[in-house]
C-alpha positions, 0 to 999 in steps of 0.5 A, a space after each residue: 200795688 194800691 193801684 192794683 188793689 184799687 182796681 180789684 175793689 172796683 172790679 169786685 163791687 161791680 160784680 156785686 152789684 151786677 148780681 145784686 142786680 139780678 136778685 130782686 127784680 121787677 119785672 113788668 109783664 104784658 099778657 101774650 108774652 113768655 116768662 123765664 123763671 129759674 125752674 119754669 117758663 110760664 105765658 099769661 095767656 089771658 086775664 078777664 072778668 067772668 059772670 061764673 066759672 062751671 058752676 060757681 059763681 061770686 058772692 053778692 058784691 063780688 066778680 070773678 076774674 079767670 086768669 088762664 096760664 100756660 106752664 112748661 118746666 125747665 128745670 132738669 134736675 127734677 120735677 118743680 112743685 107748683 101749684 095756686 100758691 104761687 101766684 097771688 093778687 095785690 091791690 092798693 084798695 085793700 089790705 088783703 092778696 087775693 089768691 085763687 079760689 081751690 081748684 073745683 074741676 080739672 081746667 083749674 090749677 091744683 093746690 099743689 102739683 109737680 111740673 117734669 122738665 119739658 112738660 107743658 100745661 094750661 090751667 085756669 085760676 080763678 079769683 074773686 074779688 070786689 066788684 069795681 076794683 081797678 087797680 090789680 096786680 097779678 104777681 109771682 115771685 120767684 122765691 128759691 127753697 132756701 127763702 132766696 128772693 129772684 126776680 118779682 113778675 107783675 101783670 097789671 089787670 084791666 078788667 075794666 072795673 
């Protein structure tokens, strides 16, 4: 009987620890590849220092960075809210993320918009941020609506700063 129980106790902590394990992952990506979230795949198609994007361009100090993503929905049971909150730059050098400059033309992502299951689209999001930086990190975290915390996709930028 405490054999049986002993095996019962090790069986339930590695099925904790394997879901554990699951939850809050990182996961170190590389731009070109498909990522699969719990509601949306999504590809890093590029991420490039530009001198302006349409019309704006950075403040003195400042360059552009234009990360373009693919996004397809895979979520069935009903359309995913996405939009330029979800996806945010870090930085070692300074205190504050950086997250993408609000939409001024249609190639950009929205603020805020909803991605129907099998829908597929590309946006431009573009950041400023200060010129010479080397050590930024393009991050979405995977964060359910009940604030559960899944699995954090980080692509280190070389932009060659």
């Amino acid at each position: 009987m405490i054999r049986k129980l002993a095996v019962l106790i090790v069986a339930a902590s590695l099925l904790f620890t394997l879901v554990s394990c699951n939850k809050n992952k990182e996961i170190n990506c590389e731009i070109g590849n498909t990522y699969s979230t719990e509601w949306f795949e999504f590809t890093i198609e590029s991420i490039e220092s530009v001198e302006f994007y349409d019309w704006y361009t950075p403040e003195e100090g400042n360059i552009l960075i234009d990360v373009l993503i693919t996004v397809k929905g895979t979520f069935e049971s009903r359309p995913v809210p996405l939009g330029t909150f979800d996806f945010y730059m870090d930085s070692e050098t300074f205190a504050d993320y950086l997250w993408p400059l609000d939409p001024f033309d249609s190639t950009m992502m929205p603020l805020e918009f909803n991605l129907p299951f099998g829908e597929e689209a590309a946006f431009h999001m573009i950041y400023e941020a200060p010129s010479g930086i080397s050590d930024l990190t393009l991050i979405y975290k995977e964060i359910a609506e009940d604030g559960t915390e899944y699995k954090t996709f980080r692509f280190t930028v070389d932009i060659g700063g």
